[in-house]
C-alpha positions, 0 to 999 in steps of 0.5 A: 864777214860773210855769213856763209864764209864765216860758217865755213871758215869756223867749221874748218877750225872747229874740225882741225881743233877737234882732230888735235884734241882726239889725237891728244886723248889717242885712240880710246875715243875710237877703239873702247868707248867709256862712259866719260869718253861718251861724255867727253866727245858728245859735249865736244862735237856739241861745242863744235857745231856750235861754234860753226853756226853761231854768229853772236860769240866770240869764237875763242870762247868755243876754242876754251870750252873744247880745251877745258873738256880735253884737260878734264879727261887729261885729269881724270885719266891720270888720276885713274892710272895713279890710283884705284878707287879712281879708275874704278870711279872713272872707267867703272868695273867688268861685271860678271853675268854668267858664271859656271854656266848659270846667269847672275841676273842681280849683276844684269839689272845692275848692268842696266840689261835685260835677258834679251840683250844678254841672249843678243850679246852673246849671239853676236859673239857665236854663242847661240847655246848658253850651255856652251857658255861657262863665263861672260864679263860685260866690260867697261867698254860695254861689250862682252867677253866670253869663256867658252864651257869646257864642253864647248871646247872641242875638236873640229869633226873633220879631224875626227872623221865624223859627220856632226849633226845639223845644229838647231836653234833652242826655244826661250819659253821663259824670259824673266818670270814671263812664260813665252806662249808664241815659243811653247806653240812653235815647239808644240807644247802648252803651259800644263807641260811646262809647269810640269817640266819646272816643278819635277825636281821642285813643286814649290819654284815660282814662275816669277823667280825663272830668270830664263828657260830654254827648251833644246828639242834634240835632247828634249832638255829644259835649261832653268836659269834662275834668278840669283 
């Protein structure tokens, strides 16, 4: 066969195969991503492409390879839905990163995040005041789910006929024991002035134990997230 013909017509099979397993495994290989989905479709498309451009094997060789990958899922999904301690295994388990508003930062490093990315993710789901936050989940899928702070939750001012003031944007000045001199310059203060914000309630916190500290210049308001 035709070199080019041969990579075209191995192509066109290894896409239809694929097409037939995806929609076998259904709509979790789009919709949630987990980890053994990740795995299962990276090594899949691998095989695949594979298949496509190499010459020297027999093409039914791919075609086992990519049907034993579908009947591992097959196996562990329902071994997952069968028992417990399985899906836990399998899927893994939500993960709590706040909660009552104060960051569990032993559950971000087991999450594999660090405080920049818990700050993006919940920026990305509106939430730019951590204060507004009363829960965040990290889910299997590897997003976040969000429960507003009961403060959060309130009628919009057209309702009330109030005009609300202009939203701002907060200043980390500390993040993970690190302090943040760009964001102190921003807001116009220095390092003295921090140092004495922290320890007014306590002389002996240590800046290495601050998981985050937020400045909210409207109410002059230092937000201290420790490291718990």
């Amino acid at each position: 066969m035709n070199p080019v013909v041969r990579v075209v017509v191995f192509s066109i099979s290894s896409f239809l195969f694929l097409f037939v397993i995806t929609k076998i495994m259904g709509k979790k290989q789009i919709a949630q991503l987990s980890f053994l989905d990740y795995v299962i479709g990276i090594s899949l498309g691998s095989i695949a492409a594979e298949m496509s451009t190499d010459p020297d094997r027999p093409f039914y060789h791919f075609f086992i390879a990519m049907a034993i990958y579908l009947l591992l899922d097959l196996i562990l999904t329902f071994c997952a839905r069968k028992a417990t301690f399985m899906k836990k295994f399998v899927r893994g388990r939500p993960i709590i990163l706040i909660e009552n508003g104060e960051i569990r930062y032993k559950n971000l490093s087991r999450s594999k995040l660090d405080i920049n990315d818990l700050l993006a993710m919940c920026r990305a789901k509106g939430f730019f005041d951590l204060r507004s936050v009363a829960y965040c989940i990290f889910e299997t899928s590897g997003d976040i789910s969000v429960l507003p702070s009961a403060g959060a939750v309130v009628a919009k001012s057209t309702e009330l006929g109030i005009t609300p003031p202009e939203p701002s944007l907060s200043k980390d000045v500390i993040e993970d024991g690190r302090i943040i001199s760009q964001a102190l310059e921003q807001i116009g203060k220095d390092e003295a002035w921090l140092y004495e914000r922290i320890r007014k309630d306590d002389d002996k916190v240590d800046i290495k134990n601050i998981a985050l500290a937020t400045y909210y210049a409207d109410e002059d308001e230092l937000k201290i997230h420790y490291k718990i």
